[in-house]
N, C-alpha and C positions, 0 to 999 in steps of 0.2 A: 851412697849405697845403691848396688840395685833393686831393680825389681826382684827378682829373685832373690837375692839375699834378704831381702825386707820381706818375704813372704815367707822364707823359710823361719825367719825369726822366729813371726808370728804365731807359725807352728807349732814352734817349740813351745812358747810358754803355751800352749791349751793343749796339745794331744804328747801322750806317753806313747811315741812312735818311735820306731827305730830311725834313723838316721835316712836310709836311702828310700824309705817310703814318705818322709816327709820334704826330702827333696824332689820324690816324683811327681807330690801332691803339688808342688810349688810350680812346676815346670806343665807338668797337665792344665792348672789353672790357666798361665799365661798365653800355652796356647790356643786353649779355648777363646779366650780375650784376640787373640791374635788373627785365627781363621773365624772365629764363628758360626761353627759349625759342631755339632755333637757324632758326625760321621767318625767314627776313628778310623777311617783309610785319611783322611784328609786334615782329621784333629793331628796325625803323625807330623805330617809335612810342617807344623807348629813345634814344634822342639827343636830345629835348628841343630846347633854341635854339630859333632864332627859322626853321630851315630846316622845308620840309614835308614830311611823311611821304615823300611819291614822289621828293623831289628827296634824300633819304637814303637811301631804295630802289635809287635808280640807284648812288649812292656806294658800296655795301654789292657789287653786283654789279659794277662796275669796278674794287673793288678785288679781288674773289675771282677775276676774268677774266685781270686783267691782271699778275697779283703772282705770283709763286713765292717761297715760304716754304721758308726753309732749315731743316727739322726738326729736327737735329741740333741746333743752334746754339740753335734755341728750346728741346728740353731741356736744355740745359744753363744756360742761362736762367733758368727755372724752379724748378731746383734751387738755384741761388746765389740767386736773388729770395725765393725762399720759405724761405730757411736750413733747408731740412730736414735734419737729422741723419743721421748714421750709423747704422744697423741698419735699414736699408728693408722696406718691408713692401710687396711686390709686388700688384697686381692685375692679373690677364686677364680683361678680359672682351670677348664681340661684340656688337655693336650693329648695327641697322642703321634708316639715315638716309633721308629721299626728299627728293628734291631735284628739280623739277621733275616731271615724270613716270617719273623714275627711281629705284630703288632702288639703295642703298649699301649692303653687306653687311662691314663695318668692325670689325679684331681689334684689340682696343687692349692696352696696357699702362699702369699709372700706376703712382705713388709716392703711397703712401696717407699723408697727414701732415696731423692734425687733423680727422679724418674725411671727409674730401676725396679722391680719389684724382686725381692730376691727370697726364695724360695724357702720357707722355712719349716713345712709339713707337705709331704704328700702320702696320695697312698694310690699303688695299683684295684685299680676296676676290675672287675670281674666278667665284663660284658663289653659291649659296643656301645659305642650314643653315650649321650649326657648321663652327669648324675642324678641322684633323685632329692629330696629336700632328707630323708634321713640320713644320705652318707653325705652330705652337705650339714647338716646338725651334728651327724658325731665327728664329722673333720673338724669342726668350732668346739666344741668339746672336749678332743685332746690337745689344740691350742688352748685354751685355758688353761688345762692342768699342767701343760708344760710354763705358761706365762700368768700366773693368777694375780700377779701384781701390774700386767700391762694393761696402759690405759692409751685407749683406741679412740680416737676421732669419727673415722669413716670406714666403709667394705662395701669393695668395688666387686661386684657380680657379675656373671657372664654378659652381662646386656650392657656394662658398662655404666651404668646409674649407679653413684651414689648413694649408700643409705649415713643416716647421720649415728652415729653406735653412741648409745646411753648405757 
């Protein structure tokens, strides 16, 4: 089976999607894996087939225009698709992304499993520069209430230090 058919699978059993939005989900993913890159002029050149760069370009922006993603639902997703285990090992870290002529000032959190930290809460910032310790406290916050039964080992902070989580 391939790649692609093993991820559309997957799809199917968690999201109530139409059919060509969950094969573009599956085709978006790979090529992201593929270029490595979040640019969508260059994430295009990833999809291969027999479509052309610009007519995948357009695909790429109709589906981020017109979709709302349910978060929630995608971490937890994520966690069952990637069987990560018990004892999580937390990441925060901030990013920030340009997207047209704008900047994205972006606080994440992931579950670090296999040296991967895969993204499972964020929220757009409101400002420039770093968080502060309260939208660092309410981001841990709605990680609980999404996960109230996970049981967390460690959380890796912007400095890179481990803390031990009780």
């Amino acid at each position: 089976m391939s790649q692609y058919s093993e991820l559309k699978n997957v799809f199917q059993e968690h999201f109530d999607w139409h059919g060509a939005r969950i094969s573009f989900l599956a085709l978006f993913l790979l090529a992201l894996l593929k270029v490595k890159t979040v640019n969508l002029k260059e994430l295009c050149l990833g999809f291969g087939g027999r479509a052309l760069p610009e007519s995948s370009y357009k695909r790429l922006q109709r589906f981020f225009q017109g979709f709302d993603l349910d978060d929630e639902h995608l971490a937890r997703v994520v966690v069952n698709w990637m069987q990560i285990p018990p004892g999580w090992v937390l990441s925060l870290d901030r990013t920030t992304w340009k997207f047209g002529g704008h900047w994205y000032n972006i606080l994440t959190l992931g579950i670090v499993h296999e040296g991967v930290a895969f993204p499972v809460l964020w929220w757009m910032l409101n400002k420039r520069g770093n968080s502060n310790s309260e939208q660092r406290m309410q981001l841990m916050e709605s990680f609980h209430k999404r996960f109230p039964n996970a049981i967390m080992n460690y959380f890796l902070g912007d400095d890179k230090k481990a803390i031990k989580y009780d």
